[in-house]
PDB file of the backbone (N, CA, C, O) and the ligand in Angstrom, with CONECT records:
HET     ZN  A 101       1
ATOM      1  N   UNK A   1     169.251  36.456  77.515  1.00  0.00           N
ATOM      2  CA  UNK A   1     168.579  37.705  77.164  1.00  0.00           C
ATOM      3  C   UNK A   1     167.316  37.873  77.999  1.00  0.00           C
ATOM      4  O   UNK A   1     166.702  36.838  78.259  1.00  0.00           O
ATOM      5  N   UNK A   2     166.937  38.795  78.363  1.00  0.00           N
ATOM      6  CA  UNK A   2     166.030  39.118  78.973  1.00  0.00           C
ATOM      7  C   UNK A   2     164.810  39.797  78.700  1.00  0.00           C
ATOM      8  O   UNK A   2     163.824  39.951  79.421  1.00  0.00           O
ATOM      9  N   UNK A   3     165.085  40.246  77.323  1.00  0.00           N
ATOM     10  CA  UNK A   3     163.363  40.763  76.295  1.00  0.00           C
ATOM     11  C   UNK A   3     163.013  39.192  75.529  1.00  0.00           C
ATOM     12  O   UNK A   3     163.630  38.377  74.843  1.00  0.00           O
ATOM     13  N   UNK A   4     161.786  39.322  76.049  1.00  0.00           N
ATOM     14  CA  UNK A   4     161.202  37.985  75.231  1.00  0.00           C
ATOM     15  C   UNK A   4     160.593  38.254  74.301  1.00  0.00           C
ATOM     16  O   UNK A   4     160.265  37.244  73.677  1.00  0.00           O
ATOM     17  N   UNK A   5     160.165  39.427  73.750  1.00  0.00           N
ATOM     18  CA  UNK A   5     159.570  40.156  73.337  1.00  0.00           C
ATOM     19  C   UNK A   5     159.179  39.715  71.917  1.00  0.00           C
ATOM     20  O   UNK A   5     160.047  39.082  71.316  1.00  0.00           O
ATOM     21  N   UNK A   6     158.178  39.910  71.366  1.00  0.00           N
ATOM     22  CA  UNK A   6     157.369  39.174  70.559  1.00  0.00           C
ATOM     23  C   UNK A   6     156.623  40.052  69.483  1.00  0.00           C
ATOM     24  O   UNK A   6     155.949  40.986  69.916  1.00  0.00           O
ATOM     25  N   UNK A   7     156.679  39.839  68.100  1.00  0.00           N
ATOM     26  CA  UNK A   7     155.853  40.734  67.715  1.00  0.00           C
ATOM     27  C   UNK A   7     154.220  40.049  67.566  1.00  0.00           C
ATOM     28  O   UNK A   7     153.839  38.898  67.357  1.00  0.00           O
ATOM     29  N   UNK A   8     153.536  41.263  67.766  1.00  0.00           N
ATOM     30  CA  UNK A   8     152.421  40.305  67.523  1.00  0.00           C
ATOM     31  C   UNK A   8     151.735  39.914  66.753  1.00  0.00           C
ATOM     32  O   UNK A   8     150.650  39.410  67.045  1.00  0.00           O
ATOM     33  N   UNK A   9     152.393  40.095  64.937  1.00  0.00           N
ATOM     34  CA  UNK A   9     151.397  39.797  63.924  1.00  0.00           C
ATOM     35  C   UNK A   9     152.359  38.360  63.632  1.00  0.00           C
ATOM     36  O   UNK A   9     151.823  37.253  63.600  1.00  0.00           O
ATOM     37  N   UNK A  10     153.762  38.541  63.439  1.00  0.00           N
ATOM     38  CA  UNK A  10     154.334  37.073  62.847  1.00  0.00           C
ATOM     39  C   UNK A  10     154.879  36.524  63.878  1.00  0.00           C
ATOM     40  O   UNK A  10     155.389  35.406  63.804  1.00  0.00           O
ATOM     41  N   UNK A  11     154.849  37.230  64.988  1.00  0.00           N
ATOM     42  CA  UNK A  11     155.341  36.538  66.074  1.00  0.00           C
ATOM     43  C   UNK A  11     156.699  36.079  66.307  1.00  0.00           C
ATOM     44  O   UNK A  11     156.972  35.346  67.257  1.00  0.00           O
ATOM     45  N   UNK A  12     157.770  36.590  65.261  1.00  0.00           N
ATOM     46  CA  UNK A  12     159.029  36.937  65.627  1.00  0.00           C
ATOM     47  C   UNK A  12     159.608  37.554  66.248  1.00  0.00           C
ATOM     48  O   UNK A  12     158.969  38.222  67.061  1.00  0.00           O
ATOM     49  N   UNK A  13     161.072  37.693  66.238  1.00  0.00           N
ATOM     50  CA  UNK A  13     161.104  38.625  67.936  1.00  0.00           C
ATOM     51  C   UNK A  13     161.372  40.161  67.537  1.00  0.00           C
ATOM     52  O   UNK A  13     161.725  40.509  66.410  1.00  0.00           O
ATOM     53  N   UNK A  14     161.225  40.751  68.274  1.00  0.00           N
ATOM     54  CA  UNK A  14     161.289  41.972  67.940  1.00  0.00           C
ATOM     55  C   UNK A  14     162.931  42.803  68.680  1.00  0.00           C
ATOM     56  O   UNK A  14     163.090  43.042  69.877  1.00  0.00           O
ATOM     57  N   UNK A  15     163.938  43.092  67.582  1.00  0.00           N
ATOM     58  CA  UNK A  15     165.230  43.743  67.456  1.00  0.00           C
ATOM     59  C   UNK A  15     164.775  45.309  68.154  1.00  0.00           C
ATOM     60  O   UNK A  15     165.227  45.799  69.189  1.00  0.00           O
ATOM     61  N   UNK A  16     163.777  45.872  67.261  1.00  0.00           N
ATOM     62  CA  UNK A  16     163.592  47.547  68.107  1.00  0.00           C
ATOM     63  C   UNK A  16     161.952  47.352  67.996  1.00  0.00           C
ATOM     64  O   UNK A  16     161.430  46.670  67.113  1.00  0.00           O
ATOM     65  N   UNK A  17     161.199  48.076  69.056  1.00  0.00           N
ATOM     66  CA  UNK A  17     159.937  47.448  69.175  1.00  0.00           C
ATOM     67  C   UNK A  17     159.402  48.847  68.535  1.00  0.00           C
ATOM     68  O   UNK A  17     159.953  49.944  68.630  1.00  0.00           O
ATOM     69  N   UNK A  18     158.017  48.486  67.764  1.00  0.00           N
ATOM     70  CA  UNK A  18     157.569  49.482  67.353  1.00  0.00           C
ATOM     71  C   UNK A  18     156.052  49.190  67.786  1.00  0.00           C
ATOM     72  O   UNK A  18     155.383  48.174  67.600  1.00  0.00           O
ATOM     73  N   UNK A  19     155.608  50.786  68.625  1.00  0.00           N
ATOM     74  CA  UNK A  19     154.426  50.406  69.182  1.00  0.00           C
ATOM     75  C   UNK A  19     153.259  50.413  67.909  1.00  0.00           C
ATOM     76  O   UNK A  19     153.413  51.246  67.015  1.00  0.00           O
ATOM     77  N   UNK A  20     152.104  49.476  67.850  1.00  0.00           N
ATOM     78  CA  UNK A  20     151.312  49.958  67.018  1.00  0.00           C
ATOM     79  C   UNK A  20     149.993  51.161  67.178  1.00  0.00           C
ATOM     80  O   UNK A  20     149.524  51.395  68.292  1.00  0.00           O
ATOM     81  N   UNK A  21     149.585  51.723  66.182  1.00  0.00           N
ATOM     82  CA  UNK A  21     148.846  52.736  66.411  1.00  0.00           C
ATOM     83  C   UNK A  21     147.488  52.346  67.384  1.00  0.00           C
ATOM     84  O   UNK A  21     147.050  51.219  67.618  1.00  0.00           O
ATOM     85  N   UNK A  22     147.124  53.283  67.729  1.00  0.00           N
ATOM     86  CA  UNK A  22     145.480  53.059  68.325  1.00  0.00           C
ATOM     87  C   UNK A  22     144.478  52.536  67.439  1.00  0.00           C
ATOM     88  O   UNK A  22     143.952  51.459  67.722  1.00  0.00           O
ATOM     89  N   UNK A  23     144.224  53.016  66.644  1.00  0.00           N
ATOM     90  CA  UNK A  23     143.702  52.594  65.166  1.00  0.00           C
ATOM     91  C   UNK A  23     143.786  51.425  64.804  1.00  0.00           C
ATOM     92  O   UNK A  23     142.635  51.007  64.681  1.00  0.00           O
ATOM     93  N   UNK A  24     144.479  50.686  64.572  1.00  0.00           N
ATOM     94  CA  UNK A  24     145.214  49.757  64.300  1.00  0.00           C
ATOM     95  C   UNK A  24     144.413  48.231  65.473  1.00  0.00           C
ATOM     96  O   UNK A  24     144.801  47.071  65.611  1.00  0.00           O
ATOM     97  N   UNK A  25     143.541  48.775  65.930  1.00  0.00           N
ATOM     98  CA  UNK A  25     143.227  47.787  67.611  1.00  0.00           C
ATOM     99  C   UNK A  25     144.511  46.646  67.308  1.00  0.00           C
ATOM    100  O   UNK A  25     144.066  45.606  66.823  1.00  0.00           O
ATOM    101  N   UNK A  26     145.993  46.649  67.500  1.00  0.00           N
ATOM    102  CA  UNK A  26     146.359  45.998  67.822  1.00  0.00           C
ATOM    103  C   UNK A  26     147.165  46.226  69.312  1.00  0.00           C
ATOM    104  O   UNK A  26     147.729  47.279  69.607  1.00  0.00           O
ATOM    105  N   UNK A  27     147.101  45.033  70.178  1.00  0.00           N
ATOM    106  CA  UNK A  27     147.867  44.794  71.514  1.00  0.00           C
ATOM    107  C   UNK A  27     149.219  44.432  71.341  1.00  0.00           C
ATOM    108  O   UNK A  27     149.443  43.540  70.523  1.00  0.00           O
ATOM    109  N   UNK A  28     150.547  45.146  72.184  1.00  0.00           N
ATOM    110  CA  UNK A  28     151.352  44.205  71.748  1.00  0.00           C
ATOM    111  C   UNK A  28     152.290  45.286  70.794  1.00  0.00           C
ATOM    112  O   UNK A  28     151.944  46.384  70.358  1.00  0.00           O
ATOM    113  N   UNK A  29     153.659  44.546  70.623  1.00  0.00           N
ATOM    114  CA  UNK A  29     154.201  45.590  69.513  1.00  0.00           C
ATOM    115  C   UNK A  29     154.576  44.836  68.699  1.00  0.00           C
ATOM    116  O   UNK A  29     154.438  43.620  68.829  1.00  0.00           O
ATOM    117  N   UNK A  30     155.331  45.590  67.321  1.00  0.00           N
ATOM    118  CA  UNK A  30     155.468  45.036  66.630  1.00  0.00           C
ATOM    119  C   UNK A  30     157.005  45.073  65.629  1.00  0.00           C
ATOM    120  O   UNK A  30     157.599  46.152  65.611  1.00  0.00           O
ATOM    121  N   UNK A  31     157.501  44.093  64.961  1.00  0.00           N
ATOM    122  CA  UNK A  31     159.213  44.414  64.376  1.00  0.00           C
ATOM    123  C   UNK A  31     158.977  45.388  62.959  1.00  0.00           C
ATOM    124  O   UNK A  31     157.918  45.515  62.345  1.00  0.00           O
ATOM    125  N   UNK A  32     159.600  45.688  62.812  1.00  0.00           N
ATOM    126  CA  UNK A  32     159.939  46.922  61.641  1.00  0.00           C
ATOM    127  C   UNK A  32     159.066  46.255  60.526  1.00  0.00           C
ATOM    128  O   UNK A  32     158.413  46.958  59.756  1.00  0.00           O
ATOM    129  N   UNK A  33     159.064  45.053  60.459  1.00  0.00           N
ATOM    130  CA  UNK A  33     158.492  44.423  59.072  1.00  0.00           C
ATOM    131  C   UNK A  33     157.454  44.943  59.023  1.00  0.00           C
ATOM    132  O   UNK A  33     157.006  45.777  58.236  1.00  0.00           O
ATOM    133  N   UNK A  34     156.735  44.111  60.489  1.00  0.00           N
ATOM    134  CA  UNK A  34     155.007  44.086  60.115  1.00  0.00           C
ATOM    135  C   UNK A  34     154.346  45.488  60.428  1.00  0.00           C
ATOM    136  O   UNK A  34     153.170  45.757  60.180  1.00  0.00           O
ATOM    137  N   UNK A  35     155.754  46.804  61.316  1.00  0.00           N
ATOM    138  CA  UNK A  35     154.953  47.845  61.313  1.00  0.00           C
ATOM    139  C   UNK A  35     154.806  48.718  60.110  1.00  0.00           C
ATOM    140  O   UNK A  35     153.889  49.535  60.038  1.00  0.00           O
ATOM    141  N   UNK A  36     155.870  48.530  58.974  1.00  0.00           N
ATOM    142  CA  UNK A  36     155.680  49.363  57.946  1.00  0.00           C
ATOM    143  C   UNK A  36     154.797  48.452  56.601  1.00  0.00           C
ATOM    144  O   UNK A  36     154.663  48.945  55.481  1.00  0.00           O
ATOM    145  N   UNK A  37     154.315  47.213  56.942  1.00  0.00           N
ATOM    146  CA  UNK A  37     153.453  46.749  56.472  1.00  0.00           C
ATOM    147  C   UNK A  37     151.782  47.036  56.586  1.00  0.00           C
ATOM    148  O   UNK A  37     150.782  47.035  55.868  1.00  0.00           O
ATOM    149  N   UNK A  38     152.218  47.303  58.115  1.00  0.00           N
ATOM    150  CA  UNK A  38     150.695  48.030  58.707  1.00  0.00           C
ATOM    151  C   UNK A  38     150.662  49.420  58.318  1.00  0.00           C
ATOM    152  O   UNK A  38     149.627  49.839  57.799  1.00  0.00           O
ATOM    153  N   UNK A  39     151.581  50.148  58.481  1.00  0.00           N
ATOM    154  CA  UNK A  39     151.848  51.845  58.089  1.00  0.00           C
ATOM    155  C   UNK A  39     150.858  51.400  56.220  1.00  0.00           C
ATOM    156  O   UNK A  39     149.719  51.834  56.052  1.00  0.00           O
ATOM    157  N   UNK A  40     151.352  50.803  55.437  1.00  0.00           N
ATOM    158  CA  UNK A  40     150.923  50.654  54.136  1.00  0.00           C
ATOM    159  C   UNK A  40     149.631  50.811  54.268  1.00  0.00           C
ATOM    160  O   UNK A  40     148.826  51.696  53.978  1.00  0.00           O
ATOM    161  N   UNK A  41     149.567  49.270  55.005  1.00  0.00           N
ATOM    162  CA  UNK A  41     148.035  48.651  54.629  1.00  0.00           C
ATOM    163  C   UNK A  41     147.109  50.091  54.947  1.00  0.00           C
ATOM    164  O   UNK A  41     146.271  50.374  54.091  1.00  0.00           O
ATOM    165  N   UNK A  42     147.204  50.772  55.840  1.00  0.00           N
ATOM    166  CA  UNK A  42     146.329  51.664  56.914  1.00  0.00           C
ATOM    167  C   UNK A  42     146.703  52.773  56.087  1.00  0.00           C
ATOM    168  O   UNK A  42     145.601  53.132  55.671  1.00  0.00           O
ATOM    169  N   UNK A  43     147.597  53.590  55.551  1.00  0.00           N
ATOM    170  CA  UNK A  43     147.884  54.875  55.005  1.00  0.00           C
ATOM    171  C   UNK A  43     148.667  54.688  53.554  1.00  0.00           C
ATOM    172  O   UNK A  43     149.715  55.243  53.224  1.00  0.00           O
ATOM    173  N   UNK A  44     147.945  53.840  52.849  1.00  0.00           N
ATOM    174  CA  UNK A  44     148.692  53.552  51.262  1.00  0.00           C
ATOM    175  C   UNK A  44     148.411  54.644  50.548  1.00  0.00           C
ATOM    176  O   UNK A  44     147.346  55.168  50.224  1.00  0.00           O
ATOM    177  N   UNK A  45     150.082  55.034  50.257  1.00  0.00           N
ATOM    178  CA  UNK A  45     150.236  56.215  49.084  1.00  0.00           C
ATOM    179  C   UNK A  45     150.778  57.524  50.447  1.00  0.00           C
ATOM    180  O   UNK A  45     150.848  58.656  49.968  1.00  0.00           O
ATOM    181  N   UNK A  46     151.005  57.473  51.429  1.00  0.00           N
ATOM    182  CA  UNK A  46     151.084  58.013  52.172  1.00  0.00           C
ATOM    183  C   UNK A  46     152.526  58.495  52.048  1.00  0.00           C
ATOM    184  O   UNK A  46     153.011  59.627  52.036  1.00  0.00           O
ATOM    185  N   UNK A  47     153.045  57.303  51.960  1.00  0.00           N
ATOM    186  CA  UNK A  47     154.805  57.472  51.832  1.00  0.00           C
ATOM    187  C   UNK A  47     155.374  57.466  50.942  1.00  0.00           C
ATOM    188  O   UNK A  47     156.377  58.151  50.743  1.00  0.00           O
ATOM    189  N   UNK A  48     154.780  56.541  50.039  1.00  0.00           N
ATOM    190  CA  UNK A  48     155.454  56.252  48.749  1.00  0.00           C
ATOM    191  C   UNK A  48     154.661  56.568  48.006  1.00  0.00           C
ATOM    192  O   UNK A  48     153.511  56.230  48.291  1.00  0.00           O
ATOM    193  N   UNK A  49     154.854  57.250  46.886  1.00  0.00           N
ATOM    194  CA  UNK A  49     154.404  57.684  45.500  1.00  0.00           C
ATOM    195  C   UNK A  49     154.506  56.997  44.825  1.00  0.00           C
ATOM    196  O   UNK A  49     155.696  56.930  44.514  1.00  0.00           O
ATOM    197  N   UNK A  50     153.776  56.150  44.169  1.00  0.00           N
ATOM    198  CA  UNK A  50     154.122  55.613  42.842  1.00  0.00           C
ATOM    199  C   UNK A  50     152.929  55.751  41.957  1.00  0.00           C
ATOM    200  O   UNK A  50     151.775  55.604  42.360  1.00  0.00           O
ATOM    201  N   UNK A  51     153.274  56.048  40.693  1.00  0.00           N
ATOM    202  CA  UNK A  51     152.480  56.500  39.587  1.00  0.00           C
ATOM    203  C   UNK A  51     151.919  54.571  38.798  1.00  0.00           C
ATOM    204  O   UNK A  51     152.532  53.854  38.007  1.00  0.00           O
ATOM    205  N   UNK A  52     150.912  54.415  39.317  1.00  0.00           N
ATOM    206  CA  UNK A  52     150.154  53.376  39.046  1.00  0.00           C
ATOM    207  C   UNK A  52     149.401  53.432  37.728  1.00  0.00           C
ATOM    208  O   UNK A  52     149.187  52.361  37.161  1.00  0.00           O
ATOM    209  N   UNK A  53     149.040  54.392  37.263  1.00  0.00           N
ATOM    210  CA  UNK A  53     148.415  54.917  36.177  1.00  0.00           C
ATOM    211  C   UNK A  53     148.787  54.208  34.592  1.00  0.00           C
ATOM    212  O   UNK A  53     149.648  54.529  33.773  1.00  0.00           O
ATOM    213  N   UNK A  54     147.907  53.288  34.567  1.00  0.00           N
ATOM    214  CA  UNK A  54     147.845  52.835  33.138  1.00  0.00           C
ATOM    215  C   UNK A  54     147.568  52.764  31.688  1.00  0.00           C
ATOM    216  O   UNK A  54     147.688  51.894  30.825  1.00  0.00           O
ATOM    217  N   UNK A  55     147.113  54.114  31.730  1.00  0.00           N
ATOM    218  CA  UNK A  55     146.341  54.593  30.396  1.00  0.00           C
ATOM    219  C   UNK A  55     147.496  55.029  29.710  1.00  0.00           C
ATOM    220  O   UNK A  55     147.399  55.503  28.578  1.00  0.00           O
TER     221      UNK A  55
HETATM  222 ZN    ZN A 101     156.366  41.027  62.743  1.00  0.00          ZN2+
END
């Protein structure tokens, strides 16, 4: 194979590369995991709705 390609938060390899945002100061891309982990961390509630509300 010829992509060595690397993600750069867990450092597994990356199947489809996903670039990370500018924002994000990360170098490097990243696998589906750690980009919709970053999508969270950076824009939580953005995608997913969930009614957290405990009263
Ligand atoms: Zn990763």
């Amino acid at each position: 194979m010829a992509e060595g390609e690397k993600c750069v938060l867990c450092n597994g390899p990356v199947a489809y590369k996903y670039a990370a945002m500018k924002e994000w100061n990360i170098k490097g891309v990243l696998c589906s995991k750690c980009y919709s982990k970053k999508i969270f961390e950076h824009y939580p509630g953005e995608h997913v709705r969930v009614n957290l509300d405990k009263e």
